[in-house]
C-alpha positions in Angstrom: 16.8 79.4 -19.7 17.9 78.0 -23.3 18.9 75.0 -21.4 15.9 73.9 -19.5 14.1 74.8 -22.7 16.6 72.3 -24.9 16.0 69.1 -21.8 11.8 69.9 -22.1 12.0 69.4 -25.9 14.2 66.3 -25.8 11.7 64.7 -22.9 8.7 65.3 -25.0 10.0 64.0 -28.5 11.3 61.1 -25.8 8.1 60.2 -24.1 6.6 60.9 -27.4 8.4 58.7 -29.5 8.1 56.1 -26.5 4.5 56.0 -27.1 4.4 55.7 -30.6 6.2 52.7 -30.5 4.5 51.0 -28.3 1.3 52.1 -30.3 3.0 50.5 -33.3 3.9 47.0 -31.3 0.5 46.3 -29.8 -0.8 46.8 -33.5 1.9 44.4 -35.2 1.0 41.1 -32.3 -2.6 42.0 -33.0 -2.0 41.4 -36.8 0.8 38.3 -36.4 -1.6 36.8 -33.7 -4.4 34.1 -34.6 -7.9 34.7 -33.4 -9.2 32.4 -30.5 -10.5 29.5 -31.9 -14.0 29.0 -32.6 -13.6 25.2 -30.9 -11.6 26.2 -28.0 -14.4 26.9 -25.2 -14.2 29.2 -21.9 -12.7 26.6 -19.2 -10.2 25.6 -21.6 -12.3 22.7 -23.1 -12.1 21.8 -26.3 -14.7 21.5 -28.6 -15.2 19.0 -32.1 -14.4 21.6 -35.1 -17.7 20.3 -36.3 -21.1 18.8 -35.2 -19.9 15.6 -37.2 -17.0 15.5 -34.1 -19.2 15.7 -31.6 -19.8 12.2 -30.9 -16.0 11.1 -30.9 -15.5 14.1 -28.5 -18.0 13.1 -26.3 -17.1 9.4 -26.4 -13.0 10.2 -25.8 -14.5 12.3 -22.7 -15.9 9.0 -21.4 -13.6 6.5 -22.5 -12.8 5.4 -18.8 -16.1 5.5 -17.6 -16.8 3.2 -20.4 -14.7 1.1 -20.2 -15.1 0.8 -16.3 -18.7 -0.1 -16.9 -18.3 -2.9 -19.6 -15.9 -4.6 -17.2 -18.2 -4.2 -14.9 -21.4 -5.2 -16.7 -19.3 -7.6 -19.2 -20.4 -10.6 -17.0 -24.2 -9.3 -16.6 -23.9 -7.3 -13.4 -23.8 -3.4 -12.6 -21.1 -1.8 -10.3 -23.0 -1.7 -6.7 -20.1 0.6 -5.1 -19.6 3.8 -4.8 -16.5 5.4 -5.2 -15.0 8.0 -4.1 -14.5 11.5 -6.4 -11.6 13.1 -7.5 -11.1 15.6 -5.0 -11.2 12.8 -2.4 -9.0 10.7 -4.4 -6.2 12.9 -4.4 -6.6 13.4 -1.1 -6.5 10.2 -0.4 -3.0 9.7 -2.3 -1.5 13.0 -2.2 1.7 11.5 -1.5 1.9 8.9 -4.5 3.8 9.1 -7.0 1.0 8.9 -9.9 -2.2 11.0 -10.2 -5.3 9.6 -8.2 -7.1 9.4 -11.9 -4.7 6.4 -12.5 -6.6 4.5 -9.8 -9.6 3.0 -11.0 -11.8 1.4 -8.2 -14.0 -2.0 -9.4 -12.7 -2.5 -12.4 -14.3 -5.5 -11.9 -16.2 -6.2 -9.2 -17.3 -9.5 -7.1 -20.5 -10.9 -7.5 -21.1 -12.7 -4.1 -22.3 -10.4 -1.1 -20.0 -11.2 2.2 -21.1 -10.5 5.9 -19.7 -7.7 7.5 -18.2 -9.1 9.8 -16.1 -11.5 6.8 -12.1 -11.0 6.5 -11.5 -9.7 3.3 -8.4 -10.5 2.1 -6.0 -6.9 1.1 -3.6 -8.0 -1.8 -1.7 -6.3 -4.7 -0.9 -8.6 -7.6 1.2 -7.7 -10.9 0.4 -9.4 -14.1 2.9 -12.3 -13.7 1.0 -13.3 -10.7 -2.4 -13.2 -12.4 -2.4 -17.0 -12.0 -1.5 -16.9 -8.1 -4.7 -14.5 -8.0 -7.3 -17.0 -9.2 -5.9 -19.7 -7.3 -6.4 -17.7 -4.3 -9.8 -17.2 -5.0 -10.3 -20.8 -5.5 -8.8 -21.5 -2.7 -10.0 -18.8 -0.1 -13.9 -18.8 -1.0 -14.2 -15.5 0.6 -13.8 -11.7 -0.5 -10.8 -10.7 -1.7 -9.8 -6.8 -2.9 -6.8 -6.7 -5.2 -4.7 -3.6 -6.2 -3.7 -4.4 -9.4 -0.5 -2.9 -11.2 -0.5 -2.7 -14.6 2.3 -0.5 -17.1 1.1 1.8 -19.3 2.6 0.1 -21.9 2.2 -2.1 -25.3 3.1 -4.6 -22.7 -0.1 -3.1 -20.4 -2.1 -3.0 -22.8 -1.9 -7.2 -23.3 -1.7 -7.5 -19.5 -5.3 -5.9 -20.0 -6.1 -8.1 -22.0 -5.3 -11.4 -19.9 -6.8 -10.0 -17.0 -10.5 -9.5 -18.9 -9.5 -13.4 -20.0 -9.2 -14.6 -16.5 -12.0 -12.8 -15.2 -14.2 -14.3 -17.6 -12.8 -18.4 -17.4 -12.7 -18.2 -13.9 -16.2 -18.3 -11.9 -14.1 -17.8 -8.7 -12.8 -14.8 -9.3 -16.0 -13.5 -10.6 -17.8 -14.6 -7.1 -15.1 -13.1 -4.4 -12.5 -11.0 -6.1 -13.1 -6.7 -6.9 -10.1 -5.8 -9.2 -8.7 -2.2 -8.6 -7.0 -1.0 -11.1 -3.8 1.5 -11.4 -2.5 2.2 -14.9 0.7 4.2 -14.6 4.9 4.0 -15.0 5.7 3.5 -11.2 6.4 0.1 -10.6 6.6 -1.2 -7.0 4.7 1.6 -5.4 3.9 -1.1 -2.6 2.3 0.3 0.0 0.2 2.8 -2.1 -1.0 -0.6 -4.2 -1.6 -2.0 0.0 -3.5 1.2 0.6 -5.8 1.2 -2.5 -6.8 -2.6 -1.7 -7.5 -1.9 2.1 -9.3 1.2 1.1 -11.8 -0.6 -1.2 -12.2 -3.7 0.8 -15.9 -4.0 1.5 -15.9 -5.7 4.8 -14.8 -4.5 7.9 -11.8 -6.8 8.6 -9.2 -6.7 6.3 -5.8 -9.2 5.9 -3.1 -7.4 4.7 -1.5 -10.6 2.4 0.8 -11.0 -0.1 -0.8 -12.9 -3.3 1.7 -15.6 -2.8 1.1 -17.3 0.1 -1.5 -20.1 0.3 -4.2 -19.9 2.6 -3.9 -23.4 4.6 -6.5 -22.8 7.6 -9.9 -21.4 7.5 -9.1 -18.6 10.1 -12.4 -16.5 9.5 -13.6 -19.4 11.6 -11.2 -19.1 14.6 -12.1 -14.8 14.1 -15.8 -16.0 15.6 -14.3 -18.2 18.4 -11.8 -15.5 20.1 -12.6 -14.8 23.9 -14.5 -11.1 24.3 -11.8 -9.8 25.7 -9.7 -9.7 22.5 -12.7 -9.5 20.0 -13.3 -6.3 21.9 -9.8 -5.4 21.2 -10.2 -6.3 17.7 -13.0 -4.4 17.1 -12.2 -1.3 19.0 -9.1 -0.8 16.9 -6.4 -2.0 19.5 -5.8 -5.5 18.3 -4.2 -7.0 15.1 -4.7 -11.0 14.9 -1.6 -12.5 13.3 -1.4 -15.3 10.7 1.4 -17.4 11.1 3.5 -17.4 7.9 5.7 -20.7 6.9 7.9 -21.9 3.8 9.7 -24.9 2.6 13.1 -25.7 3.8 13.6 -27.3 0.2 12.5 -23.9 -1.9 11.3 -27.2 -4.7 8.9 -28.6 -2.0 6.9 -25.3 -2.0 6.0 -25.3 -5.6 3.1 -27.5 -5.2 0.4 -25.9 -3.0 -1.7 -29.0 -3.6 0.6 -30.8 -1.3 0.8 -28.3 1.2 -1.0 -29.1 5.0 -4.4 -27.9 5.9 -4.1 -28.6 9.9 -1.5 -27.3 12.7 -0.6 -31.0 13.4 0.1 -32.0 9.6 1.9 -29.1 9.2 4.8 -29.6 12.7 5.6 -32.9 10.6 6.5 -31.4 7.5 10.2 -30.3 6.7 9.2 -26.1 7.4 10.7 -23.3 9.3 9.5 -20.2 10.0 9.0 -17.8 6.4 12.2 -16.2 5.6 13.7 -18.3 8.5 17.1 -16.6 6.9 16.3 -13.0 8.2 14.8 -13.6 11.9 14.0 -10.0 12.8 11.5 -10.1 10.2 9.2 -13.0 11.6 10.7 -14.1 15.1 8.9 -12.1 17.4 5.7 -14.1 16.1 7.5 -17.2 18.5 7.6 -20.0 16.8 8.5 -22.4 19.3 5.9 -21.0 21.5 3.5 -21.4 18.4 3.8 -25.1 18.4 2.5 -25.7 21.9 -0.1 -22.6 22.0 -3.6 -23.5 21.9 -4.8 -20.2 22.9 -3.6 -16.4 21.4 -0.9 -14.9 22.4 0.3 -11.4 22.6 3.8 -10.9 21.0 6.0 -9.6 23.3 9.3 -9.3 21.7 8.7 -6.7 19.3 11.4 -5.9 16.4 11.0 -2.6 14.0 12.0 -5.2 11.2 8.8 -7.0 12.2 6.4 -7.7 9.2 4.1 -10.3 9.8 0.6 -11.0 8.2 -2.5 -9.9 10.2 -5.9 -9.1 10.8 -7.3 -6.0 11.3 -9.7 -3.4 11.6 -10.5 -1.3 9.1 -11.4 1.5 10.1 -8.9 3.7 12.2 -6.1 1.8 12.3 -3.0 2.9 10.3 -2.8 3.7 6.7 0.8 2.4 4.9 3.2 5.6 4.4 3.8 5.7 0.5 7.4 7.3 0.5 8.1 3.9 0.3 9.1 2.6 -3.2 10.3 -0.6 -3.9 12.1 -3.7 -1.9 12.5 -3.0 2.0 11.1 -1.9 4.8 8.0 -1.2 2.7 5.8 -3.5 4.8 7.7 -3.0 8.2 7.0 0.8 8.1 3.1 -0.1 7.9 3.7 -2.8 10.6 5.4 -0.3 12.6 2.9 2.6 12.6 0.3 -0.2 13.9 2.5 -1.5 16.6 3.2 2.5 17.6 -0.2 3.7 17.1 -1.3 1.2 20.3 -2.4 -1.6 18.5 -1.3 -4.9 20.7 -0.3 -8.2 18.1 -1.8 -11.5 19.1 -1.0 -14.7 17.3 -3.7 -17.1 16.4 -2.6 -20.8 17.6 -4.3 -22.7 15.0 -4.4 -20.7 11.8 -1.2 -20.8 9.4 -0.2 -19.8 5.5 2.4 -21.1 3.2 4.7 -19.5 0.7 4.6 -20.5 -2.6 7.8 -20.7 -3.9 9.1 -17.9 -6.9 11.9 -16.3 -7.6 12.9 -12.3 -7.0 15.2 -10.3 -8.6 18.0 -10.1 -6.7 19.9 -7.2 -7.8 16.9 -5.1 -8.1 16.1 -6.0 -4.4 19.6 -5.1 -3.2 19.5 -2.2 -4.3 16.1 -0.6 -3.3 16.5 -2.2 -0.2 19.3 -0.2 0.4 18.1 3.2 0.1 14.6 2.2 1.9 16.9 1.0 4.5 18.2 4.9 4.9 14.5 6.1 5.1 13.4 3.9 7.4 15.7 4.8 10.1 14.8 8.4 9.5 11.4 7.5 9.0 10.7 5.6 12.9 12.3 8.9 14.6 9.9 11.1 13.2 6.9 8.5 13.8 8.1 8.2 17.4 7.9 12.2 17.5 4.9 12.6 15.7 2.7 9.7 17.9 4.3 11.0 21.1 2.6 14.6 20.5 -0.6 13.1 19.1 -1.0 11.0 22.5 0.0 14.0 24.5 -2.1 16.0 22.6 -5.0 13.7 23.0 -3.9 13.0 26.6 -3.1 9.2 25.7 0.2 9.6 26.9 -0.2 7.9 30.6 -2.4 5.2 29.3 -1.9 1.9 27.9 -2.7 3.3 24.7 1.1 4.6 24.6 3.1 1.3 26.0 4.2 0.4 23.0 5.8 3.7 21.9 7.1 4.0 25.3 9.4 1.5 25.1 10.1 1.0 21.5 11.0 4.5 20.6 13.1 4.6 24.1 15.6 2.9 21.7 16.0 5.5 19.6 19.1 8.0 20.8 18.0 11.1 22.2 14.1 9.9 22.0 13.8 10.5 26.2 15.3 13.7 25.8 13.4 15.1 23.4 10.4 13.9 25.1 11.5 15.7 28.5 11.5 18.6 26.4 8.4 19.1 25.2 6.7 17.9 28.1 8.3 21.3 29.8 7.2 23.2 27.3 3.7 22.2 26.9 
């Protein structure tokens, strides 16, 4: 009995003394510990420390909105736009690297109002090509949405500063161009900065086009003369129209763009090859020898994965440009490729062309992206050939001519018809 009596004593002063000390502990944070904060507000926002900060509270809250609207109204007009809010923003680029509040739609926006059925011109254009920008306006004369890429940096900060400069000495670029802006540390986030200009574009046809090239032909024109039969294409989502692109075989005769040709039969007597003539997989399945005798559109027939060419489309429905890819490479072929696997037929135009101006890349920096996008793009086709065959089974797609082109591009694929087999047995 002493025993038992001894162990309930020595629980008691335990659990006892347990208590105590945990009675003294709570009491000691309560002291060390600062009250909550008379300016710190349910929600976590933060309040001025006095009704003298209230105004520079409120005005840091709207800084952006602010500033959005001076760009905006700094020329004597109002955004007309709506944009989009931030949950749909991040929806939209969930998979970029930056946040969606970096993207700031009509920083500036256009003051001419374009016909719907207009070709708006999709570009992305970083502060050393502000120039190229403006002379694109000039020379287009139609609407143009650019994604523009600016560091946030010192170095952004006077970038800022040149772009509120052009905008205001050139009436151009005041008439056709809406500026979206993205402040942030990723450089060469391509195909988001392609996404964000196709996004905003305020007509429904939209010309995916780097800044560079020069504009030679005045193919909204030839858009009006196409037979039905493809306009219906076009319009229904199952047609991209395809720009011709050209450059100098002397890289010093494509510096001048006021020299360049403005017609089909000026242009076959200049000395000019095919753009990037060097690397044929990227523009040879646009036919260039069939190009100089076409006088009608053509469908392109001899599809390549590395194909990358400049077109027309629709906007709405067709493919949006996957963002995993950063940097030099494959960056345009993947978007090029979705359209070409999501059904959408390529047809050259046989009058219209464009021009590279001639600049110079860095190299080493190209090498080496190019290289690791070259590894995700091989990855990347298999699992878009997987992911469109189910979609078109799914949709029941996959005996129509909707799924031609998957059919027999992905058929090059190892183990593609297998797979296929596969799942067609088990659904």
């Amino acid at each position: 009995m002493a025993p038992s009596k001894s162990i309930k004593y020595l629980l008691f002063i335990y659990v006892a003394g347990s208590l105590f000390y945990a009675t003294f502990h709570v009491l000691q944070l309560s002291q060390n510990s600062p009250p909550v904060p008379r300016h710190v507000r349910p929600g976590g926002r933060i309040a001025p420390r006095s009704a003298q900060d209230e105004p520079m509270f409120q005005q840091q809250q709207h800084v952006l909105a602010t500033t959005t609207t001076t760009a905006a109204t700094h020329r004597g007009r109002q955004q007309q736009q709506p944009t989009l809010n931030d949950l749909t923003m991040s929806k939209v680029f969930y998979s970029s690297m930056g946040s969606q509040k970096n993207v700031h739609p009509y920083f500036f926006k256009s003051k001419a109002t374009h016909s719907n059925d207009d070709i708006t011109i999709a570009t992305l254009v970083t502060p050393n090509r502000f120039h190229v920008l403006s002379r694109l306006a000039t020379n287009y004369g139609g609407p143009i949405s650019a994604a523009i890429h600016i560091s946030n940096t010192d170095d952004g900060q006077d970038a800022l500063t040149e772009l509120y400069q052009l905008m205001e000495n050139s009436p151009d670029m005041q008439q056709h161009v809406d500026v979206h802006l993205i402040i942030d540390d990723y450089d060469r986030q391509f195909n988001m900065w392609r996404n964000v200009a196709k996004l905003f574009a305020q007509t429904e046809y939209v010309m995916m086009l780097d800044v560079d090239f020069h504009v030679c032909t005045k193919f909204p024109s030839s858009l009006r003369l196409l037979a039905p039969d493809l306009k219906q294409k076009l319009d229904s989502g199952r047609a991209a129209l395809v720009v011709p692109a050209f450059e100098y075989l002397d890289q010093q005769d494509g510096e001048d763009w006021r020299h360049f040709p403005s017609r089909k039969d000026q242009l076959m007597q200049q000395p000019i090859d095919m753009f990037h003539r060097s690397w044929t997989r990227g523009h040879g399945s646009t036919n260039y020898t069939k190009w100089y005798q076409a006088t009608e559109p053509y469908k392109v027939v001899d599809y390549n994965y590395s194909y990358e060419p400049y077109v027309i489309i629709k906007k709405q429905g067709t493919p949006w440009c996957d963002e995993r890819f950063i940097g030099y490479g494959a960056n345009k072929a993947a978007c090029l490729y979705e359209i070409y696997l999501s059904g959408i037929e390529y047809w050259v135009l046989p009058n219209d062309f464009i021009i590279h101006q001639t600049h110079h890349y860095p190299e080493q920096t190209r090498n080496k992206e190019r290289w690791y996008n070259r590894k995700l793009y091989t990855n990347f086709r298999e699992e878009l050939c997987l992911r469109y065959a189910r979609k078109m089974m799914a949709d029941g797609e996959w005996e129509t001519a909707r799924a031609d082109n998957l059919k027999v591009e992905c058929a090059k694929i190892k183990g593609f018809a297998t797979t296929i087999q596969r799942i067609g047995e088990v659904e």
